[in-house]
VOPAGU-2260 file (C-alpha; in pm, 1 decimal, decimal comma):
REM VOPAGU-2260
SITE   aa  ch    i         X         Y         Z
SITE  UNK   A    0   -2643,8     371,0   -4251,0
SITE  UNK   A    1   -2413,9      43,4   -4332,9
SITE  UNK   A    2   -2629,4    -148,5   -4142,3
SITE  UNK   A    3   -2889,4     -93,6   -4290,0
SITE  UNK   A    4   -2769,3    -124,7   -4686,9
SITE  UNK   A    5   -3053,5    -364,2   -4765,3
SITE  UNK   A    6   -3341,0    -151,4   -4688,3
SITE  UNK   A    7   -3455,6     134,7   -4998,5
SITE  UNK   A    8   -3655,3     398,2   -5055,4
SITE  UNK   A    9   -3763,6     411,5   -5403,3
SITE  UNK   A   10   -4092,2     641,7   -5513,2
SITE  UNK   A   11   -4154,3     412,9   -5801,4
SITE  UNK   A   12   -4149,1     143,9   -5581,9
SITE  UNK   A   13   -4466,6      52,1   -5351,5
SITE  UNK   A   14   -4466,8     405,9   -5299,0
SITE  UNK   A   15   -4195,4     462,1   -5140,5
SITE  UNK   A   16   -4219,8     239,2   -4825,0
SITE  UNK   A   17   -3917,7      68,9   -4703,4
SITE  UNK   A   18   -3807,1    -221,2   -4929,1
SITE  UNK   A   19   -3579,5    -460,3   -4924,4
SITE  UNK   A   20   -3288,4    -439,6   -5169,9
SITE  UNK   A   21   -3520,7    -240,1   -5454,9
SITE  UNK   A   22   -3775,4    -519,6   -5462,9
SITE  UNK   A   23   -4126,3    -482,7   -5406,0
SITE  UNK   A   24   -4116,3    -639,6   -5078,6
SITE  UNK   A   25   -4149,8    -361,7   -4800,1
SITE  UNK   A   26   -4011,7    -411,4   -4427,4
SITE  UNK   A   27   -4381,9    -441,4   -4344,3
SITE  UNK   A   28   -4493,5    -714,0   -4516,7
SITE  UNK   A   29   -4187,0    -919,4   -4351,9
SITE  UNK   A   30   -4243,3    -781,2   -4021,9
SITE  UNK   A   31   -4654,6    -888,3   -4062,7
SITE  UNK   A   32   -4505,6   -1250,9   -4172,5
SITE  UNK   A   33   -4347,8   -1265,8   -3850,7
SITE  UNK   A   34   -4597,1   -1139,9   -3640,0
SITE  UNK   A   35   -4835,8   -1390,7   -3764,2
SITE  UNK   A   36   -4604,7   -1695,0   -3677,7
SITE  UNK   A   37   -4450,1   -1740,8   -4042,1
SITE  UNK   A   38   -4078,0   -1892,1   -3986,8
SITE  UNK   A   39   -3756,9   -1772,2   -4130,4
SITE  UNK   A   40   -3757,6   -2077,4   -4389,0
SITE  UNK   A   41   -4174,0   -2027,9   -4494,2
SITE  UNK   A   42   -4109,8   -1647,4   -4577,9
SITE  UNK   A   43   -3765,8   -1783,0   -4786,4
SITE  UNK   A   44   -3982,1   -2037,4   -4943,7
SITE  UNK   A   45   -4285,3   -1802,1   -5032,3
SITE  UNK   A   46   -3983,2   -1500,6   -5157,1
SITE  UNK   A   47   -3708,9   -1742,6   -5279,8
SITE  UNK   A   48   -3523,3   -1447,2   -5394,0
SITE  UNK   A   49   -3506,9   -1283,7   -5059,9
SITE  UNK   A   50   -3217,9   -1400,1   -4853,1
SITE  UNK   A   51   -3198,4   -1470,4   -4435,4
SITE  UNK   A   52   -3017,7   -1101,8   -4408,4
SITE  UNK   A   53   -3303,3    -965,7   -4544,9
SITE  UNK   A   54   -3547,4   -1086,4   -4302,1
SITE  UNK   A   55   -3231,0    -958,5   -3996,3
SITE  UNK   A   56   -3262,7    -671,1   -4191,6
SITE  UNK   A   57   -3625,1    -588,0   -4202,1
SITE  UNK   A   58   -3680,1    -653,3   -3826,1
SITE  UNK   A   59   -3411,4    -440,7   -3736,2
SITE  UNK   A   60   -3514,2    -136,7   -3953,2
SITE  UNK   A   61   -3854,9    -217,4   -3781,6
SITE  UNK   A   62   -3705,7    -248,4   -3449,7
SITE  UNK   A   63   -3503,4      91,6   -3492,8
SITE  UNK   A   64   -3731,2     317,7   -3669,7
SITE  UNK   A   65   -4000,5     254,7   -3385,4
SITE  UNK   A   66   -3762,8     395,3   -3127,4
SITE  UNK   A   67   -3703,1     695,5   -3369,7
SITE  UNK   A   68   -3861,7    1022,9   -3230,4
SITE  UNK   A   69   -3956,3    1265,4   -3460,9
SITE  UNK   A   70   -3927,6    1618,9   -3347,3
SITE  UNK   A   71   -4190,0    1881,7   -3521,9
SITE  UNK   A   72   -3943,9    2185,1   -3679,3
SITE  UNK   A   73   -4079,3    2549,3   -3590,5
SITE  UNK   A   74   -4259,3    2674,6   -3853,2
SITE  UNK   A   75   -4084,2    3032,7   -3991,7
């Protein structure tokens, strides 16, 4: 999906979880920064080689993968 171009999967990287652009940041740790009140500009300051499309990016991965619904596939 274009949009979301900055978020990888990677099994060498933290396991796999959803990172941003290959780094070993994972959509989680942004979207926990958020939750607990960090701003835009803190989380740039504390990952000063993230960008402000990577935090857009993160919360809408976030935002769309929890209104995925995963459908169990019969079992032959």
């Amino acid at each position: 999906m274009a949009e979301f171009e900055r978020i990888t999967f990677d099994p060498q990287v933290m396991g796999g979880k959803p990172c941003l652009r290959g780094m070993r940041v994972t959509v989680g740790t942004i979207v926990g920064l958020i939750a607990s009140g960090a701003t835009d500009e803190e989380i740039l300051a504390d990952y000063p080689y993230l960008e402000a499309a990577d935090i857009t990016a993160a919360l809408s991965y976030a935002a769309w993968r929890s209104e995925e619904i995963e459908i169990p596939l019969p079992q032959p």
